[in-house]
N, C-alpha and C positions, 0 to 999 in steps of 0.2 A: 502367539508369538513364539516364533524359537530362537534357541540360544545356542551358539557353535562355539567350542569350545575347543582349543589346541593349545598346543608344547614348543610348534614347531612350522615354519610356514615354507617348504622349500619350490624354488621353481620348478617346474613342468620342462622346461626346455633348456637344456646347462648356455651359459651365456646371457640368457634374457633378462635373468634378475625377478626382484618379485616390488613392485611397485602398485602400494595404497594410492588412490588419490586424496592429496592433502598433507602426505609425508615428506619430510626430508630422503631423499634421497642419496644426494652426497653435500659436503660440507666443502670448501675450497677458502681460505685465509692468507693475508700477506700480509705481513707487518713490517713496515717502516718506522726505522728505527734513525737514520740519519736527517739529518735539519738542512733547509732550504731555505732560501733568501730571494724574496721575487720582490724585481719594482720595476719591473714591462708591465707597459699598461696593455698588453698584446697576451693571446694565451698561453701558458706555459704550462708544459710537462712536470707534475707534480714530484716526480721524483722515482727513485731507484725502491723497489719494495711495496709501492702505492698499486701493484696493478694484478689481477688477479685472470687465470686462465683457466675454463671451462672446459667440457665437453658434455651436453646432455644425452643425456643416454635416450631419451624418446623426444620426437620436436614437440609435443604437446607440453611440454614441462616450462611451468616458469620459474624465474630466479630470482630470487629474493638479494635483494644485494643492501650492504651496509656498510656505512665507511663513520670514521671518527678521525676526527685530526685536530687537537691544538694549536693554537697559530698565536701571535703577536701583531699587531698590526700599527702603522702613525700613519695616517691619510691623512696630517693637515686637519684641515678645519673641518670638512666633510668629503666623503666620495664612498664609493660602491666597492663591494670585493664581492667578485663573482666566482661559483665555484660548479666543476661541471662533470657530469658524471658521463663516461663515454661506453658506447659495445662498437669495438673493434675503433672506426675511426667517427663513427654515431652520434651527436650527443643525444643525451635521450634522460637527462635531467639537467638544469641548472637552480643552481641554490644561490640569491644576492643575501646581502647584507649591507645594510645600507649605518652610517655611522657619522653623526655630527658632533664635534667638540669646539666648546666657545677657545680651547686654549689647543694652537697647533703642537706643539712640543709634546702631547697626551699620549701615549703608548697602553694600547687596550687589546687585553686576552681576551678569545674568546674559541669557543669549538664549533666548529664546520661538521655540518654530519647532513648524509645523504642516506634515508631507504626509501627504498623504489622497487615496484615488483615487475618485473619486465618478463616479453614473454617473446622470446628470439626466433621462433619458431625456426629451428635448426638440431641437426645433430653433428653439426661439422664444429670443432674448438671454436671457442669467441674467446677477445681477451677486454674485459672489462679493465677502466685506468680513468685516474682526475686529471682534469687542470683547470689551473688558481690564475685567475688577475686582478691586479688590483687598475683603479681608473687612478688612482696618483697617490703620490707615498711609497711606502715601502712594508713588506711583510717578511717575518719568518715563519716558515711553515716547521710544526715538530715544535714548538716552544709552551710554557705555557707561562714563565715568567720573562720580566725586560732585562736578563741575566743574558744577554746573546753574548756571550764568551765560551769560545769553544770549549772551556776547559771546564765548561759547567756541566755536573754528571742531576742531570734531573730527572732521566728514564722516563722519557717522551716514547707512547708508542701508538705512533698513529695506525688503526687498523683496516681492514680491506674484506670483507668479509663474502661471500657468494654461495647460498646457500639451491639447492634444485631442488624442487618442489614437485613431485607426482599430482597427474589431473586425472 
């Protein structure tokens, strides 16, 4: 067996870069910091901050993608909140949550989180972005308590996260 030892790994070709497979490559983050309020039972656009924009440097590279988001939710007695992970206008994950309470007036926190390793096979920008519906009731997105008053400072910060992965 042998063992290669270095200090230093520099490209061969300026521009190309030097890509392990299995590495991080580049890191790409968006953080949504403002709160939202959805009661379309239809899809909606998650919000300003929620949406993260790529370019892979090789089309062989997959993307590791990760999102987190606090929300509030009252559906009533029961109903579904779907949540959906898009590339460009794609969806290409959805996440339900399904939610029964014997008392309608119930307001229930809880966190939305999507990873998914997708594999775009492209080197032209994609822009990865959510949207939230609920099937009846009402949500705030960014919350994590029944304090929806705007003047409440609780430093909700939903994350967006897009990681490139060398193969």
């Amino acid at each position: 067996m042998s063992i290669l030892k270095v200090d230093t790994i520099n490209e061969k070709t300026t521009g190309n870069g030097v890509q392990i497979p299995g590495h991080v490559v580049q890191v790409k983050q968006s953080v949504m910091t403002a709160r939202t309020h959805v009661s379309s039972t239809s899809l909606t656009t998650i919000g300003n901050g929620f949406t993260v924009s790529i370019t892979p440097s090789s089309s062989s590279s997959k993307m590791f993608i990760t999102t987190s988001m606090n929300l509030i939710t009252n559906i009533g007695t029961s109903g579904i909140i779907k949540s959906v992970l898009l590339r460009d206008t794609t969806e290409i994950q959805n996440l339900f949550h399904y939610e029964e309470n014997t008392n309608s007036g119930l307001w229930s926190g809880l966190t939305m989180c999507h990873q998914f390793l997708d594999s775009p096979n492209t080197t032209s920008q994609i822009t990865y972005s959510g949207k939230y519906q609920n099937q009846n009731g009402t949500s705030y997105l960014n919350y994590s308590n029944t304090n929806i008053s705007p003047s409440s400072n609780n430093a909700n910060r939903a994350t967006f996260t897009v990681m490139e992965i060398a193969q």
